[in-house]
C-alpha positions in Angstrom: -26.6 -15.7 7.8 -23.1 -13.8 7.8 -22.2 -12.4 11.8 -20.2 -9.2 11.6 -17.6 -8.5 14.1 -16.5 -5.2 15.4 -12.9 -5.3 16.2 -10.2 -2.2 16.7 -12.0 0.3 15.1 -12.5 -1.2 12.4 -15.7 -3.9 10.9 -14.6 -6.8 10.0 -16.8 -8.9 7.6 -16.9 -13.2 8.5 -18.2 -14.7 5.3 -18.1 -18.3 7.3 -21.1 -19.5 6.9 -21.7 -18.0 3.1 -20.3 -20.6 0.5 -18.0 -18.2 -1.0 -14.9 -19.2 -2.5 -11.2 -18.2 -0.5 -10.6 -16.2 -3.6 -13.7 -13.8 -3.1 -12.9 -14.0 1.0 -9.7 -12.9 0.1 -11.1 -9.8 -1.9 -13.5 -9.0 0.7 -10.9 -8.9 3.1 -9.0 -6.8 1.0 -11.7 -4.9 0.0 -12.3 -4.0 3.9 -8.8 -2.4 4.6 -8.6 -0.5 1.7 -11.3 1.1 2.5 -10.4 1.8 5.8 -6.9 3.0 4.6 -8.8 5.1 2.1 -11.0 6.9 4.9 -7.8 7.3 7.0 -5.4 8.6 4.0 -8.4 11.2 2.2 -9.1 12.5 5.9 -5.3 12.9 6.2 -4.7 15.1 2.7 -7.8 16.8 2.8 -6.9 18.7 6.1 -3.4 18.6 6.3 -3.4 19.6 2.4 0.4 18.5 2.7 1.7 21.8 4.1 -0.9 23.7 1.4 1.4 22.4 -1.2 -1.1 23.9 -4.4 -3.4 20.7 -4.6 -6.7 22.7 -4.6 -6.3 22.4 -8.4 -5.2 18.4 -8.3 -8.4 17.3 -6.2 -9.1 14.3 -8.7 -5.3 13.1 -8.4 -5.4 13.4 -4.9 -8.6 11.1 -4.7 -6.5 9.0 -7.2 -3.7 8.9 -4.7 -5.7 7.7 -2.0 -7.6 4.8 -3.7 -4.3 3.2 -5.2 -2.3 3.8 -1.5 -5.4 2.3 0.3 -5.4 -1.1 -2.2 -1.8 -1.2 -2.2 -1.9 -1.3 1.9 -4.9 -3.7 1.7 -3.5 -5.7 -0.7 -0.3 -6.2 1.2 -1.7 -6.6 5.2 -4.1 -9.1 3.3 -1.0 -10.7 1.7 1.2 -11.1 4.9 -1.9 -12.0 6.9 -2.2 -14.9 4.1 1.2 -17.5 5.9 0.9 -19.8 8.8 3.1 -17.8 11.1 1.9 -14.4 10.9 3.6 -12.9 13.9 7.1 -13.7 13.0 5.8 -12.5 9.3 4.2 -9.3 9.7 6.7 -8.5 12.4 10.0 -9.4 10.1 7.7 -7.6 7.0 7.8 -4.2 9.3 11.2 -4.0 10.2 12.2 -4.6 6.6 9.6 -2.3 5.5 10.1 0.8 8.0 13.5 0.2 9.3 15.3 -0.5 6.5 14.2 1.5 4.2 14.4 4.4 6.3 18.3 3.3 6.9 18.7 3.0 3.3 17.4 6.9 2.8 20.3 7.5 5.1 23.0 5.1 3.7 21.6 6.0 0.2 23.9 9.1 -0.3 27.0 7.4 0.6 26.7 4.6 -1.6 25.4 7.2 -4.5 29.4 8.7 -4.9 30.6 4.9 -5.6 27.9 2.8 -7.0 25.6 3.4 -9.6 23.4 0.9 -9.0 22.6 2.6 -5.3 20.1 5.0 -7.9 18.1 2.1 -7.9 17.7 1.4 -4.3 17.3 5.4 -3.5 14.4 5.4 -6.4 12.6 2.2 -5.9 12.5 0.8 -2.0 9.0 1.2 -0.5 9.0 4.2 1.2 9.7 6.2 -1.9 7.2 3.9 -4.1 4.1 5.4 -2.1 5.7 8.8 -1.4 7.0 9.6 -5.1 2.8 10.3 -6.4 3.2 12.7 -4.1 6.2 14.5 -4.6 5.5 14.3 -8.2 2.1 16.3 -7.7 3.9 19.1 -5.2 6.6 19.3 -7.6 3.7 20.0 -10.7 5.7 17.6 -12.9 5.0 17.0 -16.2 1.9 14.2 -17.0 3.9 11.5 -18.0 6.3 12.1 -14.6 2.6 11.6 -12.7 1.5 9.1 -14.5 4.9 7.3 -14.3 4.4 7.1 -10.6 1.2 6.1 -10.3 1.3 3.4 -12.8 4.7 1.8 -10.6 2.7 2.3 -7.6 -0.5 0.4 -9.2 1.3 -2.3 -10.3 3.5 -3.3 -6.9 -0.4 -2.6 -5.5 -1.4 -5.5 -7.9 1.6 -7.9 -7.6 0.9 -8.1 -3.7 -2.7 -8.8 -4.5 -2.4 -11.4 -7.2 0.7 -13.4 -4.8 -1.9 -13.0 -1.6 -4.4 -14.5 -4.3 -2.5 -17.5 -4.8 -1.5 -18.1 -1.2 -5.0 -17.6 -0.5 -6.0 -20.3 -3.0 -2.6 -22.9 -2.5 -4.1 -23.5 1.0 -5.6 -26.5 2.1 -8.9 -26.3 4.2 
């Protein structure tokens, strides 16, 4: 019979004693924080409306927005929660994520005047992946422009998934 466990606001599932396979464990898990990230992210848009930007009209692509930004979250917690040493992971994961990134915005201009291939880091690093579906609605750019972003946002969403995947199913009992 499968226990549940309430823990930080959040209900965490233990599968232990179903004979599940550490593939489906890993979905479930998955499965678990996306949802919560959804819940977290709708409730967020929804009242906020993101300063009443016109998204009365987009309400579909905002729900859109939400489900891909709450896998791509769950798929990567579940991914760095995946290796032996998850402290020094999730911690060194963070201040790359957050800290660099946000550095990079800031550092981004300056390279921008002499390298060309700066476009690329200013486009592409993480905080713009999950921000750009965004600015691309407010902005009421074309279809393909939307669909662009969501599509680049889908797939990083899917490569953290599939490489938790096969962590999750490389490790010995």
């Amino acid at each position: 019979m499968p226990s549940y466990k309430k823990t930080d606001s959040a209900f965490k599932i233990r599968l232990a004693s179903l004979p599940l396979k550490r593939g489906s464990l890993f979905t479930f898990k998955v499965a678990a924080q996306s949802v919560n990230v959804f819940v977290i992210t709708l409730i967020y848009l929804l009242f906020f409306r993101i300063l009443n930007i016109a998204f009365t009209q987009n309400i579909f692509l905002i729900l859109f927005y939400a489900l891909i930004v709450s896998f791509f979250c769950g798929s990567l917690a579940e991914c760095l929660d995946c290796f032996r040493n998850k402290d020094a992971v999730i911690g060194s994961a963070s201040i790359l994520f957050f800290g660099g990134f946000i550095i990079m915005d800031i550092i981004t201009p300056v390279l921008k005047e002499r390298y060309k291939s700066a476009y690329i880091l200013a486009e592409y690093n993480l905080v713009n992946i999950i921000i750009l579906p965004l600015k691309t609605l407010a902005l009421k750019s074309s279809a393909f422009e939307i669909a662009k972003s969501f599509l680049f946002l889908f797939v990083m969403s899917f490569v953290f998934y599939i490489c938790g995947l096969c962590i999750t199913e490389s490790k010995k009992r």
